[in-house]
N, C-alpha and C positions, 0 to 999 in steps of 0.2 A: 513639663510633661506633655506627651505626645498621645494620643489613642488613636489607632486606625483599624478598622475593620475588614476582611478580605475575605473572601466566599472561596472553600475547600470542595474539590468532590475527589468520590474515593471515600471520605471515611464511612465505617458502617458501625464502630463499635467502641467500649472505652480502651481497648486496646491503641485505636487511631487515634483518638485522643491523647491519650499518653505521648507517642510518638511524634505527634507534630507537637504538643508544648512543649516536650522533653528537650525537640532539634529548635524550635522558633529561641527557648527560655535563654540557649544557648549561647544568642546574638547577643552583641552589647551591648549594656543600653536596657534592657529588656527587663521590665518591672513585674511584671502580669500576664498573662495569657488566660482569656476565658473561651469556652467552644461551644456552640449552641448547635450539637450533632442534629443533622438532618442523612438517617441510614440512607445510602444509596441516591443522595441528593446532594445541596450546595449546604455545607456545613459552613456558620460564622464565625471566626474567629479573629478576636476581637484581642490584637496586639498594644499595653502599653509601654514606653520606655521615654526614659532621659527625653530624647532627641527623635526625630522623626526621623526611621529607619529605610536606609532604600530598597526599593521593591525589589532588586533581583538579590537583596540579602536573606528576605524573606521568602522569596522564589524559590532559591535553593534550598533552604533549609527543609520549606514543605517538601521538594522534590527528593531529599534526603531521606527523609520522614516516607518515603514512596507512596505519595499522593499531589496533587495537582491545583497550583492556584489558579483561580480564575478568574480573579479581578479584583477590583473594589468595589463591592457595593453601593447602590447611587450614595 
């Protein structure tokens, strides 16, 4: 199992949440999705799956989801 964490901005609501687990949940691989909303700021979300998934899988998906990753958190 794999867990990685990546900092969202853009979301403000359980709406956005819905949407980026709904697009991430979608990748394969993909066990869990949990989101520690921060409105109007860097929302954590905190991807597990099988295998460690590559970033611009996860890129897209949020970008899908119409919001924006930012990184990884230290």
């Amino acid at each position: 199992m794999s867990t990685t964490t990546y900092a969202v901005s853009g979301m403000t609501c359980s709406h956005c949440v819905s949407a980026v687990t709904d697009e991430i949940g979608k990748l394969g691989g993909v066990t869990d999705v949990s989101i520690d909303l921060v409105p109007n700021g860097q929302s954590q979300v905190t991807v597990t799956s099988e295998a460690p998934l590559p970033e611009i899988d996860v890129r897209d998906a949020v970008d899908e989801a119409g919001y924006e990753l930012v990184g990884t958190p230290g």
